[in-house]
C-alpha positions as CSV (number, residue, x, y, z in Angstrom):
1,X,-19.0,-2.5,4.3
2,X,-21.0,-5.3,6.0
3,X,-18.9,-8.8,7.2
4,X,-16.9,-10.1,3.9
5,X,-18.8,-13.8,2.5
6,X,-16.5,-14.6,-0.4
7,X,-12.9,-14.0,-1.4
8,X,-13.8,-10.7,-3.8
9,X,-15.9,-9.2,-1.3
10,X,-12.8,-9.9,1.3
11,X,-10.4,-8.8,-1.4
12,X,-13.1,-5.4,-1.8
13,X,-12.5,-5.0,1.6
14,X,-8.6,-4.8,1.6
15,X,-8.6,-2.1,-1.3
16,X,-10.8,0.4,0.3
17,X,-8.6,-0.3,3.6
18,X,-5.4,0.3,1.6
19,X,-6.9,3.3,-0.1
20,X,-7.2,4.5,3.6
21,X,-3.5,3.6,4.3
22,X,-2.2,4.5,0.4
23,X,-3.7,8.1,-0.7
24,X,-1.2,7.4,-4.0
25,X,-3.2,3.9,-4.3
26,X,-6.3,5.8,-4.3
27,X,-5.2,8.1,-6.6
28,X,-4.3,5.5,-8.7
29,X,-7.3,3.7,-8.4
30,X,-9.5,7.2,-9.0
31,X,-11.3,6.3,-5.8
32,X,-10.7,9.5,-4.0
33,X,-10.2,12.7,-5.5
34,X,-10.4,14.9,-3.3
35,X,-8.0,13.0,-1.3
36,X,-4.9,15.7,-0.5
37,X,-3.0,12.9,2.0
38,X,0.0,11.4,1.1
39,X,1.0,7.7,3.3
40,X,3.2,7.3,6.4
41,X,6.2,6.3,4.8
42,X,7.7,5.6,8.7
43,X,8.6,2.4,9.8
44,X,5.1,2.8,11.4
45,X,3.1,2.8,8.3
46,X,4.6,0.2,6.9
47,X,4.1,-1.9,10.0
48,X,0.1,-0.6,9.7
49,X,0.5,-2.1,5.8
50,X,1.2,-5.1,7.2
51,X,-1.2,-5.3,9.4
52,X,-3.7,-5.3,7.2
53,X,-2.0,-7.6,5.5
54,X,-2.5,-9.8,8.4
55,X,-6.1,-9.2,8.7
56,X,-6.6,-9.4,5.3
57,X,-5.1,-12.7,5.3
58,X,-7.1,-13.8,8.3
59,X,-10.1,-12.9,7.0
60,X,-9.5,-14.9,3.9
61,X,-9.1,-17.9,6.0
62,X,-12.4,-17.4,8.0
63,X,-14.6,-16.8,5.1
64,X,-12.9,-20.5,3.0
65,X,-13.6,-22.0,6.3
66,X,-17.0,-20.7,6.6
67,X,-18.1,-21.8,3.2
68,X,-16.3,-24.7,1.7
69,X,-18.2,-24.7,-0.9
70,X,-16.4,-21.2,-2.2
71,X,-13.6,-23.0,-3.7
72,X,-15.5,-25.3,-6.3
73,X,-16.5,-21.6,-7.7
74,X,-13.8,-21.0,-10.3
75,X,-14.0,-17.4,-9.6
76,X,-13.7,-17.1,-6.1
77,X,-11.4,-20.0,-6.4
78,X,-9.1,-18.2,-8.4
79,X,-9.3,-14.2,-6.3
80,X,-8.8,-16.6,-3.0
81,X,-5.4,-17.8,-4.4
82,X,-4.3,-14.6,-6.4
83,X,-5.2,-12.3,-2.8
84,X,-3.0,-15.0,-0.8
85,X,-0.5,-15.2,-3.3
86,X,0.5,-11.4,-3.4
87,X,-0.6,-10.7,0.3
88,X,1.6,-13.2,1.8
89,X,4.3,-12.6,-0.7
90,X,4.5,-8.3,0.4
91,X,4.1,-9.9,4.2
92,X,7.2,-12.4,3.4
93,X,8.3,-8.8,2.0
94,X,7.8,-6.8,5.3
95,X,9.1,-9.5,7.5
96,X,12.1,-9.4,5.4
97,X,12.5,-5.8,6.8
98,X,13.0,-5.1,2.8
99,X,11.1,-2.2,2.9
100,X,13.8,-0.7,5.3
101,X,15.9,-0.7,2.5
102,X,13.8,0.8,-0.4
103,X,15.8,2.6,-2.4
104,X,15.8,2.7,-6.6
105,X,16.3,4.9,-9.3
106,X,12.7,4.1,-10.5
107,X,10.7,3.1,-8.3
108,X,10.7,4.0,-4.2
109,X,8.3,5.9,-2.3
110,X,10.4,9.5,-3.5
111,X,9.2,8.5,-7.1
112,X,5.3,7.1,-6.3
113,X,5.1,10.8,-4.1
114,X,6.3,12.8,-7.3
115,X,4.3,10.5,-9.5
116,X,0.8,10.7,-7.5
117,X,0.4,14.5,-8.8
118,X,0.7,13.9,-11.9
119,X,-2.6,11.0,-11.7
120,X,-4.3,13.6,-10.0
121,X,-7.2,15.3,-11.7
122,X,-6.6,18.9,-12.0
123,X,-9.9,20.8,-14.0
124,X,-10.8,22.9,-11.2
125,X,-10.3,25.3,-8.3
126,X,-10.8,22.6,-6.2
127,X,-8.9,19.9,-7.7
128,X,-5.9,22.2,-7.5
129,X,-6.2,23.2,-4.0
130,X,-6.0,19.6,-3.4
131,X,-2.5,19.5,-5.2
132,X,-1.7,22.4,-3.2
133,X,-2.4,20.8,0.1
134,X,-0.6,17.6,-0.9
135,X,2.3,19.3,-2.1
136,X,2.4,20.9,1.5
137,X,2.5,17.1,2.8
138,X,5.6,16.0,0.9
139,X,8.2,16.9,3.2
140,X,6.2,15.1,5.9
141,X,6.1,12.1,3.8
142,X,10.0,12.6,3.4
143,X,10.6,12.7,6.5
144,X,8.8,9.4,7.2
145,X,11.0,7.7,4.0
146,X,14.4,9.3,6.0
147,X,13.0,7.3,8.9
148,X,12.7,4.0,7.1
149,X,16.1,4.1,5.5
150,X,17.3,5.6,8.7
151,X,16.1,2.7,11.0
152,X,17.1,0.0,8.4
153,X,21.3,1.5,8.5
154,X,20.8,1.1,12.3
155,X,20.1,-2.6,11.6
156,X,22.4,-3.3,8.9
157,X,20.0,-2.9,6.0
158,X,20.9,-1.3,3.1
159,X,20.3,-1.1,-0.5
160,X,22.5,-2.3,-3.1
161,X,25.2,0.1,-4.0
162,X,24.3,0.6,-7.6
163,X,20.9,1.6,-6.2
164,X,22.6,4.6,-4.0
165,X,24.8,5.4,-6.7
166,X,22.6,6.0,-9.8
C-alpha cells in the first residue's frame, strides 16, 4: 500500500497490518483464508500490537497535519477520531500491562484460539489442511498465553479471583 493521505486510508493501513499480527482478526475479517497462523500470544506480540498501535497513531498525526483541510470532511473527520479513540484506548490498555492479566471465562486469547476454527471456511481439501496446520499451532500459541500470565504473576498482576475461579 502506497503512503496513507487521509484517516481511512491510514486506518486501511492498520487492518491489513493487524491481519499480519492477528491471523484470528483475519479470519474474522475473511481476509485470509488460507491463512493457518495463529498470533504470538507472548509478552512479545503484544508489545509488536502496540507498536503498531504507535505507528498507527503516528501516522494519523502526520497525515491531519499534512492536510488540515481533512477535518472539515465529515467522514474523515469522524474515522480520525473513532481510529484515535480505540487506538489510544487498547495503548492506555497495554501500558496498563492489562493484557498481562487476561484471563475470562468468555473471552481471553484460550477462547478467540478455539473460536477462530470455527470462522474458518472448511469446503475443501485445502481449506481443511489449513485447519489441520493451525490446529498443530495451538500449543505454540498456548505457550505464548502461559508466558503472558506468567510474566504478569512475576509483577504482581493478576486477574480477578472470580475470573480464575469460574
Amino acid at each position: 500500500m502506497s503512503t496513507p493521505t487521509t484517516p481511512r486510508q491510514v486506518a486501511d493501513a492498520y487492518v491489513d497490518a493487524l491481519c499480519d499480527l492477528d491471523p484470528i482478526a483475519a479470519t474474522a475479517l475473511g481476509t485470509r483464508p488460507g491463512d493457518d497462523r495463529l498470533p504470538d500470544l507472548s509478552p512479545a506480540g503484544l508489545e509488536a500490537d502496540a507498536q503498531l498501535v504507535r505507528d498507527t497513531l503516528a501516522g494519523l498525526d502526520r497525515v491531519l497535519a499534512a492536510d488540515p483541510a481533512l477535518a472539515d470532511d465529515p467522514v474523515e473527520f469522524r474515522c480520525a477520531r473513532l481510529l484515535r479513540e480505540r487506538l489510544t484506548s487498547a495503548l492506555d490498555m497495554h501500558e496498563a500491562d492489562e493484557g498481562l492479566r487476561e484471563l475470562s471465562n468468555l473471552f481471553s486469547p484460550v477462547h478467540s484460539v478455539r473460536q477462530v476454527f470455527s470462522m474458518m471456511p472448511l469446503a475443501s481439501t485445502e481449506d481443511w489442511a489449513v485447519l489441520g496446520r493451525r490446529a498443530a499451532r495451538v500449543p505454540e500459541a498456548y505457550r505464548g498465553y502461559l508466558a503472558t500470565l506468567t510474566e504478569g504473576a512475576s509483577r504482581g498482576l493478576f486477574a480477578a479471583p472470580r475470573q480464575v475461579e469460574t
